[in-house]
N, C-alpha and C positions, 0 to 999 in steps of 0.2 A: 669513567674518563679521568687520565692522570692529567694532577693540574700543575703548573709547576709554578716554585715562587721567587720571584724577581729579584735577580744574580746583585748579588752587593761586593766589591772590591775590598780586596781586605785594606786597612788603616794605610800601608807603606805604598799603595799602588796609586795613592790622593784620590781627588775626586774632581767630576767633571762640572762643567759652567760653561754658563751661554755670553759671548761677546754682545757687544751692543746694537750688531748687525746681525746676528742669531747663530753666530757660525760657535759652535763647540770646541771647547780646550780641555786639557787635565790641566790641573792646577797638583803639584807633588813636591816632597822636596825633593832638593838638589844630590845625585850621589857622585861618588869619586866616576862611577860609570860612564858619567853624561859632559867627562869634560872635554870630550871630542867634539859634543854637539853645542855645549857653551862658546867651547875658542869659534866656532864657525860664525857664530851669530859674533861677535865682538868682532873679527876678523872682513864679515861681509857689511860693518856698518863704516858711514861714511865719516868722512876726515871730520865734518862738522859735527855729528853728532858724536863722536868719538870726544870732540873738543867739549863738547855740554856736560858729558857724562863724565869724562875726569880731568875736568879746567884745563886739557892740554890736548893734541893731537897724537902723542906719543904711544904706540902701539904697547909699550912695555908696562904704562898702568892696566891695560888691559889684561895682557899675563899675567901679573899678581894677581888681579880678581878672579880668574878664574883658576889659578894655583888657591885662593882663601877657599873660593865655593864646592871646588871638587876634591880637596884636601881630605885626608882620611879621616873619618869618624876616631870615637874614641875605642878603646876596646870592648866586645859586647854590640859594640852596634849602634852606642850609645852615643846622641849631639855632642858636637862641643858645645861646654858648659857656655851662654851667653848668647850665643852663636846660632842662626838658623839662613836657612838659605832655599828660595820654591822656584820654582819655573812656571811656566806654561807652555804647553807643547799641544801642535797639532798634526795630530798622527805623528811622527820619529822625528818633528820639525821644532826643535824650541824655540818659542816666538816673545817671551820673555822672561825678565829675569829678577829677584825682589829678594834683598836680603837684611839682616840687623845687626847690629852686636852693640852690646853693652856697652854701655862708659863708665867712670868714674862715679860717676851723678846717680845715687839712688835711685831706681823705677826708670830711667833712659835710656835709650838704644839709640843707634845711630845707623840710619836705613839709604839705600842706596835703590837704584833701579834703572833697568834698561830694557827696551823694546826693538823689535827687531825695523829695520826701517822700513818693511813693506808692510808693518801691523800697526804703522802708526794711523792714529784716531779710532779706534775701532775697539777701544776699550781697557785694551791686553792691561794698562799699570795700573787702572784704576782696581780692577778686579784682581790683582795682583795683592795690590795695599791694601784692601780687605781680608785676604786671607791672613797675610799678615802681621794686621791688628788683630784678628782671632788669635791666631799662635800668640802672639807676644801679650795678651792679657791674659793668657793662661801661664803662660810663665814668670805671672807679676809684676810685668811694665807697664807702667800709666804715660807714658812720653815717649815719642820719637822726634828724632832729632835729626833733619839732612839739611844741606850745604847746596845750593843751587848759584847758576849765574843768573844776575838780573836781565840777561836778555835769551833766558830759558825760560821764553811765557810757558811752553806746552808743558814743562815740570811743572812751574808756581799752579798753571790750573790746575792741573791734577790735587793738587792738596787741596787748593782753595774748594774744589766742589766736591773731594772727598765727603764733607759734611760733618767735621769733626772742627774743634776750635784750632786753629790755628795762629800764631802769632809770627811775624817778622821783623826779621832786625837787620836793616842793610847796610852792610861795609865794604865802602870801594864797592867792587863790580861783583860781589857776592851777595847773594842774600840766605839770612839763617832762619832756618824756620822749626819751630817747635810745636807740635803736632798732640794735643791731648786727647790720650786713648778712651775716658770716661763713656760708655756706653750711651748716648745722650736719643732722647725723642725724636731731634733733628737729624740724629745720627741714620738712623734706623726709617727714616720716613726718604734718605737720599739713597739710603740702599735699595729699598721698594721701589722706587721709580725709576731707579737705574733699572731692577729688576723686572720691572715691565714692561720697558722697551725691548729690553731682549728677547723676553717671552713670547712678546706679540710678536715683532721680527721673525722668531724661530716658526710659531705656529701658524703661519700666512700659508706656506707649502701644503698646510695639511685642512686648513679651512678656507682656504681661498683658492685651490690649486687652480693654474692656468692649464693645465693638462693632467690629466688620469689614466693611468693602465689598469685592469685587470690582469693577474699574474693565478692563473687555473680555472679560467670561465672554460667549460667542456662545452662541447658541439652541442648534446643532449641534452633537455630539460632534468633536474634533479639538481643540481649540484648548485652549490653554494656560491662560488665565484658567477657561475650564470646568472643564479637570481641577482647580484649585484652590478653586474652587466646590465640585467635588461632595466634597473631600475635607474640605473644612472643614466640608460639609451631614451626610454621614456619618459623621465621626467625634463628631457631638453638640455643636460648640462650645456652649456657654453661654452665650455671649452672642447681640447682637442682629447679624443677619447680614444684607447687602444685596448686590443687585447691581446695575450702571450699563450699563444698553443701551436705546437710544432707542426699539429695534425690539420688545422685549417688558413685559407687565407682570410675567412671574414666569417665572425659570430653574429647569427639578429644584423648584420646590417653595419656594422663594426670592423676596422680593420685588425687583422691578427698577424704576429708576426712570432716566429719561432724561439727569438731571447729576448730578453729587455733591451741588451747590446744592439738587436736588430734594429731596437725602432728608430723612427728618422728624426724625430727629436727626444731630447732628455726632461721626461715628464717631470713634474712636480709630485704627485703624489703617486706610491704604487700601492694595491692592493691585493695583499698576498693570500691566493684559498689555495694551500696546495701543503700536501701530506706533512706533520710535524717535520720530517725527515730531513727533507727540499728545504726548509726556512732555513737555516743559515746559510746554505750554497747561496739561493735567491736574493735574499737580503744584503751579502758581500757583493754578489754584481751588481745588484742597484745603487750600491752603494758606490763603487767605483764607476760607472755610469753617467752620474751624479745628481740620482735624486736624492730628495731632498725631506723626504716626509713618508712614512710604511704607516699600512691599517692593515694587522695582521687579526685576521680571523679565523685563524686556523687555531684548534685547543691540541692538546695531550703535549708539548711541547714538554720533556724531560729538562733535569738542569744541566745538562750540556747544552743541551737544544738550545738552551734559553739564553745561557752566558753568551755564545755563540751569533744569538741576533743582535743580542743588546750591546754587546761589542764591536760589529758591523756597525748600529748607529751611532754610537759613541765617536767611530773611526772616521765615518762620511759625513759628519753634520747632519743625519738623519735624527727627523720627530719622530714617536713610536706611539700610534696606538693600536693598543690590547696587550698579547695575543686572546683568544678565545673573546669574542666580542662580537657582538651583533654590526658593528660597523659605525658610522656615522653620515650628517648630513647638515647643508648649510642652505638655506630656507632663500637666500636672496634674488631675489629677481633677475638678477646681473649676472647672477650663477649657476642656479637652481641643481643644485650637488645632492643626489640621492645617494649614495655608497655606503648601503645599508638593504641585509636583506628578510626586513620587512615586509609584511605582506600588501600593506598601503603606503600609500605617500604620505610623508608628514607636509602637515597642513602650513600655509608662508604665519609666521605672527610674531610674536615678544617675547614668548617663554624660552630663557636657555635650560637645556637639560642635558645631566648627565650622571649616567650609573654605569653600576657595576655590570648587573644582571641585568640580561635582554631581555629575558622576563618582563622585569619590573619595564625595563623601557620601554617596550610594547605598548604594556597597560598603560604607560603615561601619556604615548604618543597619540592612541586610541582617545584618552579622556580631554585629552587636550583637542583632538580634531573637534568632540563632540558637542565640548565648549565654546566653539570656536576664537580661541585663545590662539591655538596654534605655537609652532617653535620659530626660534630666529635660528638656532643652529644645534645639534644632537651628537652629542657622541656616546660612543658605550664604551667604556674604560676596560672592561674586563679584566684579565688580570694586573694592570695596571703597572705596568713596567716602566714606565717613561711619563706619560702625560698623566696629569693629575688632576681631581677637583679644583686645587688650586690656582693651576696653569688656565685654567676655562673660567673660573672667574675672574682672572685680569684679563681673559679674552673679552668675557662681555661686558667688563667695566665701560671698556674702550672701544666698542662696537658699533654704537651707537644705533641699534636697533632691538637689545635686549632689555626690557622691563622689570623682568623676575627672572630670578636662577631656581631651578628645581633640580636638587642632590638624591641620590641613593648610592651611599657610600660604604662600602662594608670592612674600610681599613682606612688607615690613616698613616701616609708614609712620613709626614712633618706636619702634626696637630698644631704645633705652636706659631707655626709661619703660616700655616689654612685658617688658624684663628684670627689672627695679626692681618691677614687680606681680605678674610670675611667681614672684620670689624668697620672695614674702611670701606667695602663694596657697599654689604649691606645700608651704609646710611644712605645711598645712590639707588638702589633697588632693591627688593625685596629678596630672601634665600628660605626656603624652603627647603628642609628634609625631612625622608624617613626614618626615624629612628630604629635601625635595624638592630637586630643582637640582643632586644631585650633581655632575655631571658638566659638563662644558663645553657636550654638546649638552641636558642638559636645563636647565641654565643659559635656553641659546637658547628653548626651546619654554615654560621659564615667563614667562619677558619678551614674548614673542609673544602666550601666553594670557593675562595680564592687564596689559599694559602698564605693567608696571614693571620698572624696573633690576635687574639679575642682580645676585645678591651674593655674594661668594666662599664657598666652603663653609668654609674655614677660620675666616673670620669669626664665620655664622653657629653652625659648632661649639662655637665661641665662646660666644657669646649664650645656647644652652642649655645648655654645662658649666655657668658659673658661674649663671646661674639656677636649678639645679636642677630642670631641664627633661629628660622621658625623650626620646632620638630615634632613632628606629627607621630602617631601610630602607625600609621595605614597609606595606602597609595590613596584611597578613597579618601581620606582625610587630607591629605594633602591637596586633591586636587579640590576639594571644595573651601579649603582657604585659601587656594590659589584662586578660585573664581570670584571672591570676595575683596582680596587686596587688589587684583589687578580691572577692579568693574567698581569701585565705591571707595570715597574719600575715607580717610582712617578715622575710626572712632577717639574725639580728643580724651577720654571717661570709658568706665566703667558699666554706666545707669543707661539701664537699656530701659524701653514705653516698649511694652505689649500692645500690642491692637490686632484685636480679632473680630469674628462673626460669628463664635460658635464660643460658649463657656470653656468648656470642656477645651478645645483648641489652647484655650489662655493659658486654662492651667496647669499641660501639658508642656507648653513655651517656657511658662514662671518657672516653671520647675527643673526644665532644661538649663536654662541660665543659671539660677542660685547653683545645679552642681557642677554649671563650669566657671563656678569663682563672678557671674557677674552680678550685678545689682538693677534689685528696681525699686527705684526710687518712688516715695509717694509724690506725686505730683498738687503742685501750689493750687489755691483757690482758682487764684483768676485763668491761671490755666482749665481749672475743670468747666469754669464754664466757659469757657472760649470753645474748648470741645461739645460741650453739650448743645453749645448753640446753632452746630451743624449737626449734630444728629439726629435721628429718629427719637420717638417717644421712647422712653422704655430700656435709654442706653445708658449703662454705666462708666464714668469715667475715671477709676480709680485703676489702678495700675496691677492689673492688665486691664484697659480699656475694650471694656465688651457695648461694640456697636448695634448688637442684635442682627438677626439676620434681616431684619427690614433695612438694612444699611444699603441706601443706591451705592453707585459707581462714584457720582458727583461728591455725596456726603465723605466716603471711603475718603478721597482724592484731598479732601477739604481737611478733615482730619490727619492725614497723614502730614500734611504742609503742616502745620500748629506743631504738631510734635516734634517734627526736624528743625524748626525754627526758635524752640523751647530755648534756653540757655539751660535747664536743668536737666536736662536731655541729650545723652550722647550716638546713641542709637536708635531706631525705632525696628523691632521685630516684627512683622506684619503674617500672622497665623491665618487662613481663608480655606475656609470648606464650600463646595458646590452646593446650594440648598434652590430647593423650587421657587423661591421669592426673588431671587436673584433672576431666576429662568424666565419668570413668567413677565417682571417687566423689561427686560432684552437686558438688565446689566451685567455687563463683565468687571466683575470685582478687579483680579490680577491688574487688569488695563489700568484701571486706578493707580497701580504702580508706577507705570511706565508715563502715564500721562503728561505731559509739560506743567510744572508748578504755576500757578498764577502771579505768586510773588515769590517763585524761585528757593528750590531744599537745596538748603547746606548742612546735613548731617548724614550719616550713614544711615541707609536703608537694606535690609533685608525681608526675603520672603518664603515663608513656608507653606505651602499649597499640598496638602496632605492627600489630593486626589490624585497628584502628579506622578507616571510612571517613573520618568530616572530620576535621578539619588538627586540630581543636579540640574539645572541647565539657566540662562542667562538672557534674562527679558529684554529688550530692546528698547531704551527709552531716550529715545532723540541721539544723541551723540554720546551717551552714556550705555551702562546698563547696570539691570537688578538682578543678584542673583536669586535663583528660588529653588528651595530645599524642597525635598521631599518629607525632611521629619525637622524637628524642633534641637533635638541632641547634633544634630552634623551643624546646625545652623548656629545654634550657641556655639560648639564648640571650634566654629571658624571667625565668630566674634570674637571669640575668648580669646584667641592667636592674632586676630588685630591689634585688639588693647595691649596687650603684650607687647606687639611691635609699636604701637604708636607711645609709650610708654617709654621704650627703649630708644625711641629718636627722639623724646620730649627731654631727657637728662644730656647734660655736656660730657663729654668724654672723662672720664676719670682720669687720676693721674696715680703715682706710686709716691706717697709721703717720702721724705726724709727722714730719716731716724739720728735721731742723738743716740751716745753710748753705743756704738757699736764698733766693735773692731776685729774687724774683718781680715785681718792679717795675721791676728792673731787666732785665730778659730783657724784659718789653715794649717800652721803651725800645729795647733793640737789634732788636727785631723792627719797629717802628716805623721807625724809621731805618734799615734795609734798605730795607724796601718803598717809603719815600720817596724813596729813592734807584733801585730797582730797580720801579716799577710794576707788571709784569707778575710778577714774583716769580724766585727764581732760587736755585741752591747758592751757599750761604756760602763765600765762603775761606778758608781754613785759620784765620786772626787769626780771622772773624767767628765759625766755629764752635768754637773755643776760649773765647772771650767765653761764647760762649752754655750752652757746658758748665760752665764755671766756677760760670756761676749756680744751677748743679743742683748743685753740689761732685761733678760726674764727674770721674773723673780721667785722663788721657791720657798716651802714654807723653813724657818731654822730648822736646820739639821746637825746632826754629828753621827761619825764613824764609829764604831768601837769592836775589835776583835777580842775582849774579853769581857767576862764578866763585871769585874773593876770598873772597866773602862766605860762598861752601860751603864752601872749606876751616878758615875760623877758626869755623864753627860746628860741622864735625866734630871740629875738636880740640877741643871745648870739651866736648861731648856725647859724645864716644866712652866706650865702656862697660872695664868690667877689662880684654878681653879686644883692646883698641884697633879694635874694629870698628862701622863707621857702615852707616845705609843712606840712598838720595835717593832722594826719590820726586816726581818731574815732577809738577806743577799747571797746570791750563788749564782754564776754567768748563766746566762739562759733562764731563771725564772720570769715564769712568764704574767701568772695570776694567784696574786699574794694569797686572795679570799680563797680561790679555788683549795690552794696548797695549804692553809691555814698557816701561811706565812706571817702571820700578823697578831698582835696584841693592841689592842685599844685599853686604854681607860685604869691603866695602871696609875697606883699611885704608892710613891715611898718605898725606900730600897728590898725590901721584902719581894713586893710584887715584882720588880725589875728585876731581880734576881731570878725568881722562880720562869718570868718569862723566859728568859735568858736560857735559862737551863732545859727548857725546855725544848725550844729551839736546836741544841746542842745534838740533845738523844733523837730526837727525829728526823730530821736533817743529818745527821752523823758520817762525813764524807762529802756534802756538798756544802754546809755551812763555809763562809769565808770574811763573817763578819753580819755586821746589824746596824740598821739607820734608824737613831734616835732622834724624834720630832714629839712638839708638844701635841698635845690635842689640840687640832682644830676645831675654833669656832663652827656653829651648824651656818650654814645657806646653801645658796642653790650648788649641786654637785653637775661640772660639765666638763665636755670633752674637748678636746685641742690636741689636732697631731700633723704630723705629714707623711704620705706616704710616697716614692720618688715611684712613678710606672717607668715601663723603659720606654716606652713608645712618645706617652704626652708630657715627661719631663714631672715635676714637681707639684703636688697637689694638694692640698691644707686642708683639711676635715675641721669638721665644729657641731657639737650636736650637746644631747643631754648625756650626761657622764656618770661614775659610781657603779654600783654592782650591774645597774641595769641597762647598761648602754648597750652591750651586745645583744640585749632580750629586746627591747623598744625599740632598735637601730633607727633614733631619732636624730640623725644626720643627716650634717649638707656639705657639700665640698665647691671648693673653685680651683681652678689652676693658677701656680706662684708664675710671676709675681702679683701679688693681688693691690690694683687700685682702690679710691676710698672706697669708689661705689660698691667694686668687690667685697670688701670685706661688713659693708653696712648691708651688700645681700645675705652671706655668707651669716651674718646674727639674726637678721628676722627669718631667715626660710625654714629651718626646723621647728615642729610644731611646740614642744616648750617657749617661742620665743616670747611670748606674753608674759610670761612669769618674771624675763628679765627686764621688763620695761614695770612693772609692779602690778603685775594684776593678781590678784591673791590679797592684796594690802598687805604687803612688805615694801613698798619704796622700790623702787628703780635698782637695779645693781650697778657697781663702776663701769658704764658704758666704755669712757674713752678709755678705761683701762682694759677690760678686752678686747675694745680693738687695737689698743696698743698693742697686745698679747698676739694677735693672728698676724699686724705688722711684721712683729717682729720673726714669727715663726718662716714667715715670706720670704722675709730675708732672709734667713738662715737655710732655710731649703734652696731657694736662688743661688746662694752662693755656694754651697756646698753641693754639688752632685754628690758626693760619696756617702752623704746623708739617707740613707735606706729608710729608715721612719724613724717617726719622733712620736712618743701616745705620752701626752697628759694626761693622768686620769687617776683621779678627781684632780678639775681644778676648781677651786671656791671662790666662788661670787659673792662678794656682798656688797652693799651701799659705801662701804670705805675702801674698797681694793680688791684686785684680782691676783691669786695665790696657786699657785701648783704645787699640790702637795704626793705628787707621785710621777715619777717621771722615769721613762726608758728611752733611750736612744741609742740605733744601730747602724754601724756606719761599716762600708763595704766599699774595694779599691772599683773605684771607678774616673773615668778621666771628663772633664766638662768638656759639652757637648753644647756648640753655639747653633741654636736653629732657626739664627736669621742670615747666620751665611751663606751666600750667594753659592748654590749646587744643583744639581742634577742628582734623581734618585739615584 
């Protein structure tokens, strides 16, 4: 089956954005081409707003503005220098207009803007002045600067809820406003909101539609459009329901009519099953039609095929989901929307869900019935053209009928802004994924099934740590933490109480816990006998609490309350085998479970029932419920993903320190002047990457240059440590591993040995030699790693682990994605398993904590701000109790342009 991958416009064509009413624009800049369709919009607005926008009613300011914005580029193709100019246009309509230019004033620009008067409130300038501020921060302006009249509230608002500082200064019947571009928290939390009004607006059509077509439901059973027919005839949709076949007047019971154009009203959502071929004819008439929303579930779409839809919905204000996708569905009472051709109904409940593969959503929608969990609303994204993971968790933020989001995602079109809405859902509901792609070969097989770039699992690991994202193995894994967060208070700890009836049960449980990272604790005196005083003869109360199989119902019941009521108790795991003592006086262990507390549990309860046929299922305990495992490993390991999350909502939101010593203008500057010099991009030499660390204030161990033999000796005298010992280490672009190349001298001492090292170097190297980095010997401590590596997809990503020869043998690494918060980076030093050694276990004392994480600080920032930063590998950098040192360092830097991925777009 060809699968095809979802059409991207090239850089000059802009890109597209949803208004605040969900209607779609391009957002591009301005060419001399478009000043036909500028003068019309200046020409069609009225005498008063003509007055707002240039202090005067005078039609002849208006022809300068659009002689300034459609005026010739420079030669090459190239802006005027200072100068940028964007519109917004829907469909050949320009609806508005956002321009800059420089002043005098260091870092200032001076910004203008106009809306057409039938676009006004509807977003057009605010989204305007976003794009922008992106242009104009990438071209090193921190201020803008524009001139309004004081009885132009609808401009002053626009700034004022921009969400950026702004200041004024009123004179006479003007007011000046100054506008600072600094990327601020506030800034970025006004754009998300703006952003989710649009979202939901846009995606109502397609989850809430008031009317539905089928577009290739055939007469005959078989076909794919039928099965989605009968399942949205049967499950009661409420709305108004059609189908599109030339050959009939009515499918099942359903009115048919020969085009989309035929029907007698302009549905909300179509649903296209018909030959890759038909998709962009059909999709172009719905679109001029004026629906409003396409669920295309037809596959093999080629990249014609594909440009071809997605420019149709681009064109109409259509939402797109798939193509190639099982369909979706919205669970509400109000609606009861099956369009999806599954083989059951999904079940009314909480769970939002959404994948890739139909597969997978099958299995989930099946495990979900079974649980009786149930969905608030399903989509299957399939190739993912248009709607995103993203787009569906600001759906369910605001839904107010989803409880938990459940993901299977096998590509990431904007990690950074899925991260950044995940982080903010997730503290409102829980998120669950499967962690696809592990492996190298399923790497392969998810690039294969939807036509996008493999992502290292490291990375992704990444993306859902610090988002607070659950990630699981397995569909089966997932669904039995999802039975567990959405049925049981979150565990506040760690320290789980085993309670069993059977030895062997316990210490099957004990053991399940300790290897998913939990603990159990020994429990206090007066706790053991508080337990003992309900149990039978015979029972032990140490941890795992073995009740003996003579344990009633009542006892069970009695015990269980103690333990959830414990304060040194965060959990209780309750392990129960069927045995004849239990048969023979009529008690039902389980029931104990579910029973009403006498004085009421408040702690998490789980249960394992090892006689139990599914994997899973969920006891019914008053307005509550218990889940119960089939084994001990799925139950810990859905504990384990609690603590984790309760853990991640128990910490306040990080922030991103400030850094002294860095200058950030100047690192551009020297990354400029590289790439102008090196085009194709290349490793720094030693000078160039010292410069560049300087600007972070990293610090390296003393070094010196020397391209002769002279030059080595009078810089090892100069640099030799107490102990009179240097080392040289050969340079030539592209060397990659000194030790491997035996690029290196340790432990010389006095002009003799520098010399001979030298020379040596010379005749081995002979042709690539281009000089030698004279440092002293380093002090011994711990030897580690610090790098960054830039992915193209998730942006900028800071590595830290153990370092020296064996880093790539032991690959005891962790990474986060830049920019890294405190929390980030105080994860980012305990998660790789050397981390003990740097807090002193060994008896060495602690290492300069706040100096490595200064060190990962700063490398944050230097990845941040630089996209053209390709990687950075420290390695060795030395830890000791008085300071953190990098005494070997590469950095390669590659022309690339920054890339803002909270601006406001459409894939």
């Amino acid at each position: 089956m060809t699968q095809s991958t979802p059409p991207r416009g090239a850089p000059q064509s802009g890109v597209h954005a949803l208004l605040s009413d969900g209607t779609t624009v391009r957002i591009r800049a301005v060419v001399p081409e478009d000043r036909a369709e500028v003068l019309r919009l200046y020409e069609e607005m009225s005498l008063e707003n003509l007055r707002l926008r240039f202090f005067g009613a005078s039609r002849h300011s208006a022809s300068l503005a659009v002689d300034r914005m459609c005026g010739p580029d420079q030669p090459g193709g190239r802006p005027r220098p200072g100068y940028r100019a964007l519109l917004a246009e829907h469909g050949t309509h320009v609806v508005g207009l956002a321009e800059y230019e420089r002043t005098d004033e260091l870092g200032t620009a001076e910004i203008a803007l106009a809306v057409d008067d039938l676009w006004h409130h509807r977003g057009v300038g605010t989204l305007l002045l976003e794009h922008l501020v992106s242009t104009a921060r990438a071209d090193g302006i921190t201020a803008f600067a524009a001139d309004a009249l004081s009885e132009n509230h609808d401009m002053l608002k626009v700034f004022a809820d921009l969400g950026l500082h702004t200041a004024r200064r009123f004179d006479g019947p003007e007011v000046h406003c100054t506008v600072q571009l600094a990327e601020t928290e506030d800034y970025l939390a006004f754009v998300e909101q703006r952003g989710r009004t649009a979202d939901a607006m846009s995606l109502r059509p397609l989850l809430q539609p008031r009317s539905v077509v089928v577009v290739g439901s055939g007469r005959k059973p078989g076909s794919v459009g039928r099965a989605i027919l009968y399942n949205l005839r049967t499950t009661r949709f409420t709305g108004r329901l059609y189908a599109v076949n030339p050959h009939a007047d009515a499918i099942m019971g359903v009115p048919a009519h020969p085009a989309v154009g035929a029907l007698p009203v302009v549905p909300d959502l179509a649903v296209l099953a018909v030959p890759a071929a038909e998709i962009p004819s059909v999709a172009e008439e719905c679109g001029k039609f004026g629906v409003r929303a396409l669920l295309v579930v037809t596959s093999g779409l080629d990249a014609q095929q594909a440009e071809a839809l997605l420019t149709a919905c681009r064109t109409h204000d259509m939402r797109l989901v798939g193509p190639n996708c099982l369909g979706l569905a919205n669970t509400e009472p109000e609606l009861r929307l099956n369009a999806t051709f599954a083989a059951a109904h999904p079940r009314t409940g909480t769970a939002g869900v959404a994948v890739q593969s139909g597969g997978v959503g099958i299995a989930l929608l099946s495990g979900l019935d079974r649980l009786g969990i149930g969905v608030s609303s399903f989509v299957s994204l399939g190739d993912k053209y248009d709607v995103s993971g993203n787009d569906l968790l600001q759906w369910w933020e605001g839904d107010g009928r989803t409880e938990l989001a459940l993901l299977h995602l096998e590509s990431f079109g904007n990690p950074r802004a899925f991260s950044r809405t995940a982080r903010r859902v997730t503290r409102r509901l829980p998120i669950l994924t499967v962690d696809a792609g592990r492996t190298e070969t399923g790497r392969r097989a998810a690039a294969s099934h939807t036509a996008a770039a493999a992502t290292s699992t490291m990375t992704r690991q990444a993306l859902f740590t610090q988002a607070g994202i659950t990630a699981t193995r397995s569909v089966p894994e997932l669904l039995a933490t999802a039975a567990l967060l959405t049925s049981q208070p979150l565990p506040a700890g760690s320290r789980i109480a085993v309670l069993t009836n059977a030895g062997g049960a316990g210490v099957l449980a004990a053991d399940a816990c300790a290897e998913a990272g939990l603990t159990l604790p020994q429990l206090g005196p007066e706790l053991i006998e508080d337990l003992l005083a309900v149990l039978p003869a015979g029972a032990k109360a140490t941890n795992p609490v073995d009740t003996t199989a003579a344990v009633s119902e009542e006892q069970l019941g009695a015990c269980i309350d103690r333990l959830t009521q414990s304060p040194s108790v965060d959990a209780v795991l309750v392990a129960l085998v069927p045995t004849a003592v239990a048969s023979a006086t009529g008690d039902d262990l389980p029931r104990a479970l579910t029973r009403p507390a006498k004085s009421g549990r408040t702690g998490t309860v789980v249960a394992v029932l090892l006689d139990q046929e599914r994997p899973i299922r969920l006891l019914p305990a008053g307005d509550a419920f218990v889940p119960a495992y089939a084994d001990p490993q799925t139950a810990a390991g859905a504990l384990a993903h609690a603590v984790t999350r309760s853990r991640w909502l128990a910490r306040p939101l990080g922030t991103v320190p400030d850094l002294e010593g860095v200058d950030t203008s100047r690192a551009h500057a020297l990354t400029r002047s590289y790439l102008e010099d090196h085009p194709e991009g290349g490793w720094l030499d030693p000078q160039g990457t010292a410069e560049l660390l300087d600007c972070y204030g990293i610090e390296q161990l003393p070094w010196a240059w020397a391209r002769t033999e002279d030059e080595a000796v009078l810089a090892a005298d100069r640099l030799k440590g107490p102990d009179g010992l240097t080392v040289l280490k050969a340079h030539w672009p592209g060397l990659m591993h000194k030790m491997q190349e035996g690029a290196i001298h340790l432990d010389l001492r006095g002009d003799t040995q520098v010399r001979a090292a030298y020379r040596d170097f010379e005749t081995r190297f002979d042709g690539l030699l281009t000089g030698v980095v004279v440092q002293p010997l380093a002090a011994r401590g711990i030897e580690l790693f610090a790098g960054v590596a830039q992915d193209e997809i998730f942006g900028p990503l800071v590595l830290f682990g153990l370092g020296g020869t064996s880093t790539d043998v032991l690959a005891d690494h962790a990474a986060r994605l830049a920019p890294l918060t405190d929390h980030d980076v105080h994860d980012l030093i305990t998660a790789p398993r050397c981390a003990p050694l740097l807090f002193g276990q060994g008896g060495a004392g602690p290492v300069d904590l706040e100096g490595l994480e200064q060190l990962l600080l700063r490398l944050s920032r230097m990845a941040s701000d630089l996209p053209q930063l390709a990687e950075a590998d420290l390695n060795p950098v030395l830890a000791l109790p008085g300071g953190i040192t990098a005494l070997d360092v590469r950095i390669r830097l590659l022309p690339r342009k920054a890339h803002d991925p909270y601006l406001r777009r459409l894939r």
